[in-house]
C-alpha positions in Angstrom: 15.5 -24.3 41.8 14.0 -20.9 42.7 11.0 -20.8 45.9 8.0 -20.3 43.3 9.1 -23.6 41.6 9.8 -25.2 44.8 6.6 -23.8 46.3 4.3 -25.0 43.2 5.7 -28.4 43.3 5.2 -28.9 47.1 1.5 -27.6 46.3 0.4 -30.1 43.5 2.1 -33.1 45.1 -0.2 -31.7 48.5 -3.1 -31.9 46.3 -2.1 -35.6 45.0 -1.1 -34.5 41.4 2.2 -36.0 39.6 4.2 -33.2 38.8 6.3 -33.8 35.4 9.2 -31.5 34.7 10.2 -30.0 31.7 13.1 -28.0 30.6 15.4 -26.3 27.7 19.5 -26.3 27.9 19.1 -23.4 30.2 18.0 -25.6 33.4 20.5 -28.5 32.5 22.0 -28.0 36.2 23.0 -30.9 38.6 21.4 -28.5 41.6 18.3 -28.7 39.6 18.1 -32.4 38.8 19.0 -33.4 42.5 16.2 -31.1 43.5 13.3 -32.7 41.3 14.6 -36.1 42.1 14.6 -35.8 45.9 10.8 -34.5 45.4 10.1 -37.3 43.0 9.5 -35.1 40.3 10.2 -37.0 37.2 11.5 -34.8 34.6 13.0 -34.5 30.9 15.5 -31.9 30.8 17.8 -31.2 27.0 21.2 -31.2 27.4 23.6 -29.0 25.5 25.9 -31.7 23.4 28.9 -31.9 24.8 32.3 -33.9 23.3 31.9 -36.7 25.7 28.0 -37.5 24.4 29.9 -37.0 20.7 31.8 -39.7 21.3 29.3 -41.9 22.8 27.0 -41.4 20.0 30.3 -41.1 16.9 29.4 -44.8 15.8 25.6 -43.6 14.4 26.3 -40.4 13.4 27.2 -42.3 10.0 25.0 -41.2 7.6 23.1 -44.7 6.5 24.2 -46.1 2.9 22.2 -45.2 -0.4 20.0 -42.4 -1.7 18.6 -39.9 0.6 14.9 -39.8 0.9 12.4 -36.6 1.5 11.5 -37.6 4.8 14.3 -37.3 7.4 15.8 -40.3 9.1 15.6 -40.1 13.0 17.3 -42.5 15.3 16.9 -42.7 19.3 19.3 -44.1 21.6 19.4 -44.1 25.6 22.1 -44.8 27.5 23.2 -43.9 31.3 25.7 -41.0 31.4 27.6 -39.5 34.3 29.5 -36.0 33.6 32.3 -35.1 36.2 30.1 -32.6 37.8 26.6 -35.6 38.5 26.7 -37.5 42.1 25.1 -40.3 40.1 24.6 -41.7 36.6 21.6 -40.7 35.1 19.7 -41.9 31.8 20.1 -39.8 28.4 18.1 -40.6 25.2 20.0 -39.1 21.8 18.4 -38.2 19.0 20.2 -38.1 15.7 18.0 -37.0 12.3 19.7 -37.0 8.9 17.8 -34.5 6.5 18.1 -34.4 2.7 20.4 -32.1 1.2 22.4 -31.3 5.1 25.6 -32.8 5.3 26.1 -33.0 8.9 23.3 -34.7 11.3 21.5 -33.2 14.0 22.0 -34.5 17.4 20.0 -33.6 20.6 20.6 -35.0 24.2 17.4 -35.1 27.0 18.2 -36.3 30.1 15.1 -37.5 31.9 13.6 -39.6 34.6 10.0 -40.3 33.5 10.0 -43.7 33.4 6.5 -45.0 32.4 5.0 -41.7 32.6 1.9 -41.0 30.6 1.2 -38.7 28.1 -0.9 -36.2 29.6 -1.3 -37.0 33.5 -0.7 -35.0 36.4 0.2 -31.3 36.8 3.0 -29.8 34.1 5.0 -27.0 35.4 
C-alpha cells in the first residue's frame, strides 16, 4: 500500500472515523489485504476469477430451468477462500447473473471484510 494511503488511513482513524476500503481487480494483492487488516480497515476488494473460484462456484453456474425472463437473474454466494499465495482464509461473496439472450453467465468475485458495516458511515478512501 503506497505512504499517501497509509498516511490517510492513519489520519482518519486519529480523528476517530471508520475507514472502509474499496477496490477494483487492480489492488487484489495479499500485501494490500494484510495491510488494511492489521489497521482494521475493513474493506471489499473484486477479485479477478480465477479456475479455482470456477470450480467452487461450477454447481450454480447452471442456468435455472424454463423460459428466460427480461429481468436478469442474480444469485450471491459467500464462502471462505484461501489461494496458495493468502496466510489465512479469507471470506469471498460470488455473484452470478444470467441475462436474457447471453448464453454464458456473468460471475464476479469480492473479497471483503466489512462485516456489519453500514452503508454510508465513516471515511471512504
Amino acid at each position: 500500500m503506497g505512504r499517501s494511503a497509509s498516511a490517510e488511513i492513519e489520519r482518519q482513524q486519529a480523528l476517530g472515523q471508520e475507514v472502509v476500503f474499496r477496490a477494483d481487480a487492480a489492488f487484489a494483492k495479499p500485501e494490500i489485504y494484510e495491510a488494511l487488516e492489521e489497521r482494521g480497515v475493513k474493506y471489499a476488494i473484486r477479485f479477478p476469477r480465477t479456475t479455482v473460484w470456477g470450480g467452487t462456484s461450477r454447481n450454480w453456474l447452471t442456468r435455472p430451468a424454463g423460459r428466460p425472463g427480461h429481468k436478469p437473474i442474480v444469485w450471491y454466494k459467500g464462502f471462505l477462500y484461501q489461494a496458495a499465495s493468502w496466510r489465512v482464509a479469507r471470506r469471498v461473496v460470488a455473484k452470478v447473473e444470467f441475462h436474457a439472450g447471453e448464453l454464458f453467465p456473468r460471475v464476479g468475485f469480492i473479497g471483503d471484510q466489512l462485516g456489519d458495516a453500514e452503508p454510508g458511515s465513516g471515511a471512504v478512501l
